[in-house]
C-alpha angles and dihedrals in degrees: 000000000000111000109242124279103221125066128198128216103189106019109077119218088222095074123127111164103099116251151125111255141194144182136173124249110197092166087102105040100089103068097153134072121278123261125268116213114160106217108190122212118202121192118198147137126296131212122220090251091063109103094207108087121244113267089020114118117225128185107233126210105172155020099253083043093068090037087065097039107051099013131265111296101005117133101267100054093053085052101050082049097053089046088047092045091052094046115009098194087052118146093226130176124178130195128200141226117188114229119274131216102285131109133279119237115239131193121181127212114216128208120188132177128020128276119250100181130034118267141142123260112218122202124176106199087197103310088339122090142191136204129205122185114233123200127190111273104042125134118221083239092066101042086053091058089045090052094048095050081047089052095050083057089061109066103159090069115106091246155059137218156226134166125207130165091343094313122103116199119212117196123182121249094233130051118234140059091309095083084055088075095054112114121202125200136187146197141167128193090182115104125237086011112104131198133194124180124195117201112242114266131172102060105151142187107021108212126266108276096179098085081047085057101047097041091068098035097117099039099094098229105172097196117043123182116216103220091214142040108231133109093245099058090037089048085060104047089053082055088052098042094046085049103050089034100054133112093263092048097035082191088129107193125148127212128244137202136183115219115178090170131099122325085228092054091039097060100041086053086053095043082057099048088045096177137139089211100063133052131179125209122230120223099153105199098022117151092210124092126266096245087050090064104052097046088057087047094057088039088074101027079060090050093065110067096181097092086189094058113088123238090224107145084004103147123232102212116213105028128109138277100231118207125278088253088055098052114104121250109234078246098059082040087060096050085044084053084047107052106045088277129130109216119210124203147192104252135179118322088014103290128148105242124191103243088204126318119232136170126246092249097113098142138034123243079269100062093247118134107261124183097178090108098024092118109058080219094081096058090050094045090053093049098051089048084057102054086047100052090043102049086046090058101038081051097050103034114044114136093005122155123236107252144141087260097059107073092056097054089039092058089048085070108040083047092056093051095055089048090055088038083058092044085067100037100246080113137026145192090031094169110034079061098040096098090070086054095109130169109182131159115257132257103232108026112052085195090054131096128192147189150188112210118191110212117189098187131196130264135207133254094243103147131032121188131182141171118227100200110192118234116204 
């Protein structure tokens, strides 16, 4: 005789009092696919002033928020600006790392002469500028005070400021290699007064990111922001992404950084990092920092839930419009698409568009050119396949018992999941690949069951190409 086919889980077999007896099965509620919100993470450098303790995570909702809660002007307010900018309804935590013992960057502007007509002098201080009236008359010595006393209105710039003699020094407000990404950038309409900025160097000794990483190991961020652009943070953060994203942790997230450098540098730095969880966005010639424009890069790349639909002409709102000589030709954008680097461009109405954003996995651990993981999209789609398949089974299985009538039903589910998964275009070809669907139990473990799960994702529609014949 067949053994029964329901099962309780609160009510026992071995009852006798009479009675009519009920319990809820919630197993087979859930029949759709799991929800996709895309919560970021940024990690960045506090100042004193900031009120939120340094390794301990915060969600942030605003601008002023983030003012409060790092210090005006530290690293991670402008980049919570620069992420809420970019997508105003974003799920956004930061955690912060205090500064270490290294050295501050500094850069001077220099005024010399005196000015013998009226004019404006003009300072960006990175995107943010500052203007100071000049009439005739005035001595540089005196400007330089006057842009100094505008720049201490300005708290929210990454600097801060001194004159002495015509020269106004500029020294970052964090120690480290940050500051040494700050351009500055001068002008004078004045006659006979000059003026000559020199971006801030020097900057040494970037802090320690690994506690801020594993502090928020287990969080399940699915979007983090590397604070800075080197091989060694961004080293880090692959360690930390293959770690949470592996096949024991099952928390997929991949890694993003800004680089508004050299294609040359860009895509060596890419070609060092070498990961499929992790892309950088390419703005050559942007004044903002590198970690600003990351944060505005994994803004959008958070707006779009569909982890199957390409980014392709998606605005980043907030960065620069970089001059027409720093604008990438589309032959130094193929070699970026090439080599493991988003490019950015100016697009209609002057906004900055994502070209097409790739990862930095470019070769296998051979060395041999490898395109599994090129659209960042791939990595997200699996992901995602992942988290359905896996909630579907945690759902319906709960407390089940290892037969022979188990893999089937098993494979029933995962199957339904790829077929909805179809029905919205993250998989394809569901059937024609359904035969090397397979649940079997495994061969050394009689409480373990395992499977093998085809997944034919979609690509994007990234090139069209068509033939005009004339016709005469």
């Amino acid at each position: 005789m067949a053994s029964p086919n329901i099962s309780f889980d609160s009510i026992p077999a071995s009852i006798r009092k009479p009675g009519k007896y009920f319990e809820f099965n919630t197993r087979f509620a859930v029949r759709t696919l799991p929800g996709n919100l895309q919560r970021v993470l940024i990690l960045g450098q506090k100042l004193a002033s900031g009120s939120q303790p340094a390794l301990a995570p915060v969600d942030v909702f605003s601008d002023e928020q983030a003012a409060q809660l790092f210090g005006r002007g530290s690293q991670l307010h402008l980049m919570a600006r620069a992420a809420i900018t970019a997508y105003s309804y974003l799920q956004l935590t930061a955690i912060a790392v205090a500064d270490g013992a290294g050295n501050a960057a500094s850069g001077t502007t220099t005024l010399t002469g005196t000015a013998t007509g009226s004019g404006v002098l003009g300072l960006w201080v990175g995107a943010s500028r500052v203007d100071v009236a000049i009439n005739s008359g005035d001595t540089a010595a005196a400007v330089a005070t006057r842009l100094t006393d505008a720049l201490a209105t300005r708290p929210d710039l990454p600097v801060t400021s001194t004159a002495a003699a015509g020269v106004v020094t500029h020294t970052c407000v964090h120690k480290g290699t940050l500051g040494n990404d700050i351009k500055l950038v001068a002008s004078s309409t004045a006659p006979g007064l000059n003026v000559a900025a020199v971006s801030l160097t020097g900057g040494s000794i970037d802090p320690d990111y690994a506690p801020a990483l594993a502090a928020v190991a287990s969080a399940g961020h699915q979007i983090l922001v590397a604070p800075l652009s080197s091989q060694s943070v961004l080293t880090a953060l692959r360690s930390h992404l293959d770690f949470v994203s592996g096949p024991m942790e099952q928390r997929g997230a991949i890694g993003v950084f800004g680089w508004p450098g050299t294609l040359a540098s860009g895509t060596t730095l890419a070609g060092q990092i070498n990961s499929g969880r992790i892309t950088g966005a390419w703005h050559r010639g942007s004044l903002r920092l590198p970690c600003e424009v990351a944060a505005g890069f994994a803004a959008v790349l958070a707006s779009e839930e569909d982890p199957a639909r390409p980014l392709n002409t998606l605005a980043i709102n907030g960065l620069d419009v970089t001059g027409i000589d720093q604008r990438p030709t589309r032959t130094e954008q193929e070699n970026a698409l090439y080599n493991g680097l988003t490019p950015l461009e100016i697009g209609p109405g002057d906004k900055v568009q994502i070209v097409r954003a790739i990862s930095t996995y470019t070769k296998d651990p051979q060395g041999v050119d490898d395109v599994s993981l090129l659209d960042i999209t791939t990595i997200r789609t699996l992901d995602y396949v992942r988290k359905a398949c896996r909630e579907r089974i945690a759902l319906r299985f709960p407390r089940e018992k290892l037969s022979e009538r188990t893999p089937p039903k098993v494979r029933s589910e995962l199957l339904d999941v790829l077929l909805k998964l179809e029905e919205l275009e993250i998989v394809e070809a569901v059937e024609a690949n359904q035969a090397g669907l397979i649940v079997e139990r495994d061969s050394q473990d009689v409480n373990r069951l395992d499977a093998k799960i085809p997944v034919d994702v979609v690509n994007g529609l990234h090139v069209f190409a068509g033939r005009i014949d004339l016709l005469l």
